[in-house]
N, C-alpha and C positions, 0 to 999 in steps of 0.2 A: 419632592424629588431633588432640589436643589442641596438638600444635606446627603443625600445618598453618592449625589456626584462627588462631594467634597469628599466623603469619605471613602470612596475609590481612590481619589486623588491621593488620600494618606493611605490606604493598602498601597499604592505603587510606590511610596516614598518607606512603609516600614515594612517591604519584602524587597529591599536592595539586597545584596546579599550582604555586605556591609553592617547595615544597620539592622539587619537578620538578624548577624554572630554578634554585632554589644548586645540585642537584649538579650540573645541566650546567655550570651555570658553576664550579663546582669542579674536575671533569676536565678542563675545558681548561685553566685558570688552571694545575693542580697539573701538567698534562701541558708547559706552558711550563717550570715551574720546575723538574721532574725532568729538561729535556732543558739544562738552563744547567748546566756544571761546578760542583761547590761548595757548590751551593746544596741540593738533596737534601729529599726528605719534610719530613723536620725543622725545617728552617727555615723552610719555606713554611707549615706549618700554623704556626709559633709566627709569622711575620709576620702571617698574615691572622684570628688571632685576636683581637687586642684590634677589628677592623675587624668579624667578628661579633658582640662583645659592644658594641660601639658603635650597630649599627644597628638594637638591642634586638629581634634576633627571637626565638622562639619558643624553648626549649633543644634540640627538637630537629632544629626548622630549623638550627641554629648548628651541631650537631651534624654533621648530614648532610651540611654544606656544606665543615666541616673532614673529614671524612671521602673525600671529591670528593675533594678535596686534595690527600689522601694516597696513595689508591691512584692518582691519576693522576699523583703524582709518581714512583709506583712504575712506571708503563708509560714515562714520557718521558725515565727515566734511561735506556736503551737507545737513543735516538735520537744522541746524540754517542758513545756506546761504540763504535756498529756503524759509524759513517760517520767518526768522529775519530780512535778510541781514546782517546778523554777519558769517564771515568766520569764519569754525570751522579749519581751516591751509591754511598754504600758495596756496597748490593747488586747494582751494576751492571759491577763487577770483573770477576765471573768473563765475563761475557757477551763482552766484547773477545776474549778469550780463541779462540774461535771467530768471532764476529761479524765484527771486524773482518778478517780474512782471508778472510771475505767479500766484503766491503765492495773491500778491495781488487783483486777478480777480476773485478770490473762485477756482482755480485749483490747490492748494498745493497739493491734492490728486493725482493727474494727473502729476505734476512735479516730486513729491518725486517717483512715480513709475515709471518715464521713467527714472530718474535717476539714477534709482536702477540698471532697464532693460540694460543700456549704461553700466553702471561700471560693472557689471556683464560679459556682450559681451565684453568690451575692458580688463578685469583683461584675460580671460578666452582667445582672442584671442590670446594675448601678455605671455601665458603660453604657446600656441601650439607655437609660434616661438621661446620662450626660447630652450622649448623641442629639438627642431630640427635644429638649426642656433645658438645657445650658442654659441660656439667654434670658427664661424667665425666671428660673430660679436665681440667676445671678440681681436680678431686680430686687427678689424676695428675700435673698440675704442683706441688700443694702437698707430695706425697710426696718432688718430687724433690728431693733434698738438697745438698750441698757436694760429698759423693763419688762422686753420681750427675757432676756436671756436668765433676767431673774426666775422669770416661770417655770424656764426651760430648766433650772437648776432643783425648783423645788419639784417640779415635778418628776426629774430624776432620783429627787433623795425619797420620794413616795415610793420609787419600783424599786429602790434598793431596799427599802421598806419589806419586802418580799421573800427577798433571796434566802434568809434561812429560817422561815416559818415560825417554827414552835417556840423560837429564843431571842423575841421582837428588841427584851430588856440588853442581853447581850449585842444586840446589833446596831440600838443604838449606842452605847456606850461606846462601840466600834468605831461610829460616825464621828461621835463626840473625839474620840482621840485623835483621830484623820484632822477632823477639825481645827483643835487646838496646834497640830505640825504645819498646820497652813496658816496659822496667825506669828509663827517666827518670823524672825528676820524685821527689816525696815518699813516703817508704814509708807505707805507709798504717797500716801496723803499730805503727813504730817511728815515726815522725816524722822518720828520718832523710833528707836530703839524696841521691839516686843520679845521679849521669853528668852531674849540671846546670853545671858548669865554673863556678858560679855565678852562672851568668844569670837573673835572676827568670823571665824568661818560662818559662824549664823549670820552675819549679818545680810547676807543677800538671801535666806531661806533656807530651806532645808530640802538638796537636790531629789527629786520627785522618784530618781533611777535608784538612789543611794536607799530610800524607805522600802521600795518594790523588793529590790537584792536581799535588805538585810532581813526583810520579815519574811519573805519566801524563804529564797535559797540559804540564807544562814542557821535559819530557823530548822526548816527542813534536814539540813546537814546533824543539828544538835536529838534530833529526832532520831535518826540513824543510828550516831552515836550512843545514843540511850538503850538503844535496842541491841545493840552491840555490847554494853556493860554491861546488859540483865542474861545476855547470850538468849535473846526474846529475836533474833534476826531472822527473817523472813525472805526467803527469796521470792520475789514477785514472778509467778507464772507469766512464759513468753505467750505462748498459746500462737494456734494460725489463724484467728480471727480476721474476718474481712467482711465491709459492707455490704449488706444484699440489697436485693430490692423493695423488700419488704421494711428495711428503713428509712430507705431514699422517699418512700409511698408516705410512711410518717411523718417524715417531716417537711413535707416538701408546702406546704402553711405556712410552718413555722420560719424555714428562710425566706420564704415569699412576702412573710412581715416585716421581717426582719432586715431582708435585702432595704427597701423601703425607707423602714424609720433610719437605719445605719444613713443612707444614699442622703436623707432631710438630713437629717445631724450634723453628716459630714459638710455639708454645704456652705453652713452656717460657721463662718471664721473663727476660729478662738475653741471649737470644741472637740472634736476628735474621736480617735477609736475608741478610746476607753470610756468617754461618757454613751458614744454610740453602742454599744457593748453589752455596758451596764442597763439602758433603759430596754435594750433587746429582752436582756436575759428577766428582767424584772418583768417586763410585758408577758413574757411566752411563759411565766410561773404562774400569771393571772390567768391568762387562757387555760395553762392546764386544772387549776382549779381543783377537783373531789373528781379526777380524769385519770384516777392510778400514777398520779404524778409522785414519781419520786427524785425530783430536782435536789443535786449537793450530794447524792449516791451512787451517780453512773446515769442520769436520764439523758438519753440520747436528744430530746427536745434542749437540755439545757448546755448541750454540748453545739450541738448545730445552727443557735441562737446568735449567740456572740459571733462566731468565726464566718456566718455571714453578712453581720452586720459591720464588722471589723474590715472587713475589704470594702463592703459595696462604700463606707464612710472614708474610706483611702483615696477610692475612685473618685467621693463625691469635693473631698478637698480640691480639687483638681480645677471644678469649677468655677471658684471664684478667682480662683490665682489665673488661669486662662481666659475669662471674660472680664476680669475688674483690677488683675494686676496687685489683689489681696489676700492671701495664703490663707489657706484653709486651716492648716496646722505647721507645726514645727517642720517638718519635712519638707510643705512643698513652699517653706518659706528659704530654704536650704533652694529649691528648683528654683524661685523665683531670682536669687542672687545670679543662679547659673543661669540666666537669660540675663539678666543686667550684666554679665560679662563678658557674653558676647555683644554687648547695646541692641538688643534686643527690647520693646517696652510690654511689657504683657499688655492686655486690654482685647476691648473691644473692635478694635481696629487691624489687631493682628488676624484673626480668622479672615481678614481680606488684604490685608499686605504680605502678608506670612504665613499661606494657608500648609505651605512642606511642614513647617513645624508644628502647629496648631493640632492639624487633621494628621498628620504623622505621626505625633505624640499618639494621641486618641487613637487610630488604627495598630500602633505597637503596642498598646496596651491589651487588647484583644488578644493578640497573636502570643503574648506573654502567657496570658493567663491561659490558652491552653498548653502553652510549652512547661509553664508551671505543673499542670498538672497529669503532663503525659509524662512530664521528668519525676512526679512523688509519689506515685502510684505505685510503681514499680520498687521504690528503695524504701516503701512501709518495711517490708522485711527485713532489712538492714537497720532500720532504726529502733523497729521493733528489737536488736539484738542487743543494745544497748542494756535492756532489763536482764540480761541474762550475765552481765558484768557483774564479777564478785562487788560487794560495798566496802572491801577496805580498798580498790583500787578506784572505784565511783565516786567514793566522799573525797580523796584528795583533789580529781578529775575538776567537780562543783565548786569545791573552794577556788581550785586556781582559777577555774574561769571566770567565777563571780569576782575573784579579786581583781586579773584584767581588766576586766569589763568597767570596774567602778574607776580603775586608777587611771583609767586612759579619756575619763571625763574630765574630770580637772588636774590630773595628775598629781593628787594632793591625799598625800598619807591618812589628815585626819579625816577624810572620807572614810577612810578603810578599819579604821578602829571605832566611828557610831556608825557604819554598817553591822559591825560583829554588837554593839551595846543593841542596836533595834533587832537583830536575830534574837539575842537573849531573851527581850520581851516580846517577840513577835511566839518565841519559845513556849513562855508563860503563859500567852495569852489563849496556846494553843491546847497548852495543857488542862486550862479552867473554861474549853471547847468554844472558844469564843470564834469567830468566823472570822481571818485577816481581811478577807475583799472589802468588806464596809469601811476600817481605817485607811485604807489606801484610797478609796473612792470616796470618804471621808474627804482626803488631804486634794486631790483631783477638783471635785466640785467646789469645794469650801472656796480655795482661791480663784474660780471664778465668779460666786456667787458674793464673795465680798466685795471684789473688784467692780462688776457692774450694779450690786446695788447703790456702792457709793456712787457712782458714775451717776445712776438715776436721779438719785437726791442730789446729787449737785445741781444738777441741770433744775431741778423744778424749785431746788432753796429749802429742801427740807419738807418738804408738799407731800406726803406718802402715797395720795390720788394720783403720782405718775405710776404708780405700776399697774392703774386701771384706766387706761389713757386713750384704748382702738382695741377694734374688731381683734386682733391678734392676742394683745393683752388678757382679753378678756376669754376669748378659745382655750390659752394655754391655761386660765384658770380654774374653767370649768372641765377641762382633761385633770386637773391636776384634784380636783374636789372629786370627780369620777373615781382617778384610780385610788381614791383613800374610800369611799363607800362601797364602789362594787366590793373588793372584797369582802368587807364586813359584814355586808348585809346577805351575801351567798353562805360567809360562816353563820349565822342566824338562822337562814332559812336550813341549813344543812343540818344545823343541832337539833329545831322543832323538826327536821323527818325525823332525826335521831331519836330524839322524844317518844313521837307518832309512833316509832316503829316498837320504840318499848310496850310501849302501852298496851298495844293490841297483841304482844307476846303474854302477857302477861292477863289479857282478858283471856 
């Protein structure tokens, strides 16, 4: 009862009227900026923070308003996924994936609302276990280790293992490329120079936003254009397509896992939407299984997958930065400064010295996400109009934004000329039907799974029995030997009915 009281405490501090209008004004502002290429959570709360702390309010007015922000830039990256195939942030990858063949079918109507309906159930699930399990799972993120996260890496490049079925060789080559863009730049180790040809711009890596932009959105553009000099253009049907209930009935498993594994992911410092996302979408392709699944052609399962795993993993960052003062992700490492600026300390000690901000943060979060979705529901149809835009006034539309978007991260030109070099081959790649999500979730996992393995071996001296070291270790590794047999052995079983059934056609 005692948390119920707190969090009354924060409804009456995030239904001020005050700090009411920042987070409305925050989820539409952050739902702008999540639906621009490029531009992603991230930047959006770091541009509109010095604009908070300038307009001197309250810390946890300031707070709640960066918060808007965030998760509304978390719902508005789907809005160019589903309708462009241009991710509007990293966690919005997987979502094209299914969305956009959508989108393409005259159902943008019906995509953009069940994506609303999923972020909504997974931001909203993944707030009731903040609420209630904060405390221990902030325990269980400090447990996890180097060799835990190693698991957690291979185990996600198993469910990406997944995602485009019939073309395993393709997908990994995918990987492999992702791979090799995560080993540019400086060894962190060593200090030494990797793949940089000597270009200074390499030397700190290859910006994560700059790879997303140039293989989606440029690529995408060059596609257009193709289509355009063979006079092969296509206007993509608007159609008035909208959720029923008989979808919401489907997939309501599928977020319900999904909320879940996103909520565990996000928990866990260093990892984020996009690996939550990815093992969503990779998970709910195993369940669907010989189930009429048609994932990567418009399946509504592989659509509703990610976008509620992608909030409830937003929400879930939340909680180590609020109980341990240890950011979950890039974002709420951007929140975490904005409490160190008002001398504010995050931790465990704030939910009892500082419970207006703690429990007011948490209760505005709630209040958001239904404003988020009593405010997108309605403007599907307006977004949906977007498709009905001729493509010579669309393509310039794309480019300039992808171009903002990249130049306003470093403000540095040769950003903007190997974003157009990785369109070219993101081009190619699409041409010789290779799937982009693996190289991008390639370059994503790669640089964490280098990171903490060295980390691992350092600490044990080269010992490779530390990544078999505790109960944990050893869980993530029998998940990870699981999701590489179940499938195989369900295709086995499924060929001998195959078999079975010839046979007896045929007696």
């Amino acid at each position: 009862m005692d948390v119920l009281s707190y969090l009354a405490t924060g409804f009456s501090v995030a239904l001020l009227p005050l700090n009411l209008l920042l987070v409305l004004m925050g989820c539409f502002i952050g739902t702008l900026i999540g639906s621009l290429p490029g531009i992603g959570p991230i930047n959006g709360v770091a541009i509109l923070l010095p604009l908070a702390y300038a307009l001197g309010l309250p810390p946890e007015s300031a707070l709640i308003l960066l918060a808007g922000v965030y998760y509304g830039a978390e719902y508005g990256g789907r809005i160019s996924s589903i309708l462009l195939n241009v991710p509007g942030d990293a966690g919005a990858i997987m979502t094209t994936l299914d969305g956009y063949p959508l989108s393409r079918k005259g159902e943008g109507g019906r995509a953009l609302a069940l994506s609303a309906v999923s972020s909504f159930a997974g931001s909203m699930g993944a707030l009731l276990l903040m609420v209630f399990t904060a405390p221990l799972l902030s325990q269980l993120a400090i447990k996890f280790g180097p060799s835990e996260y190693v698991w957690l890496m291979v185990f996600a490049f198993t469910c990406l293992a997944t995602m485009v079925g019939s073309r395993p060789v393709k997908t990994l080559v995918g990987v492999v490329i992702g791979l090799l863009l995560a080993t540019v730049g400086i060894d962190s180790g060593t200090g030494v120079l990797r793949f940089t040809m000597g270009i200074p711009n390499f030397f700190d890596g290859i910006d994560f936003l700059v790879v997303v932009i140039g293989m989606f959105a440029i690529s995408e553009v060059f596609v257009l254009l193709e289509s355009w000099a063979r006079n092969d253009l296509k206007i993509t049907p608007v159609g008035k397509s909208f959720v029923t209930f008989a979808d919401l009935v489907a997939v309501k498993w599928v977020v319900l896992r999904s909320t879940l594994s996103g909520f565990l992911i996000g928990v866990l410092p260093g990892t984020g939407a996009s690996i939550a996302s990815a093992v969503a979408y990779g998970t709910e392709k195993r369940f669907a299984e010989g189930k009429d699944e048609h994932f990567g052609e418009g399946d509504i399962r592989g659509l509703a997958a990610p976008e509620a795993a992608n909030n409830a993993s937003a929400a879930g960052a939340m909680v180590p930065m609020l109980t341990l003062g240890i950011p979950g992700s890039g974002t709420t490492a951007i929140l975490l400064g904005a409490l160190m600026m008002f001398n504010i300390t995050p931790g465990p000690l704030l939910f009892e010295q500082r419970p207006e901000i703690a429990w007011g943060l948490i209760a505005s979060m709630f209040v958001g996400n239904i404003a988020l979705l009593v405010m997108n529901l309605p403007m599907i149809g307006l977004f949906v109009r977007l498709l009905s835009i001729r493509q010579a006034y669309l393509v310039p539309v794309i480019v300039m934004l992808t171009f903002i978007g990249i130049y306003s991260i470093h403000g540095d030109s040769f950003d903007l000329f190997f974003m157009v070099v990785l369109g070219v081959i993101g081009f190619i790649l699409r041409k010789l039907h290779f799937s982009l999500a693996p190289v991008i979730l390639g370059l994503v996992l790669g640089e964490v799974l280098e990171e903490n393995l060295r980390r691992a071996l350092s600490i044990s001296g080269g010992d490779w029995n530390i990544l078999l070291n505790g109960p944990m270790t050893y869980g993530l590794a029998v998940a990870t030997v699981l999701a590489i047999v179940a499938p195989l052995s369900m295709r086995v079983l499924k060929k001998r009915k195959t078999m079975a059934t010839a046979a007896e056609v045929d007696e």
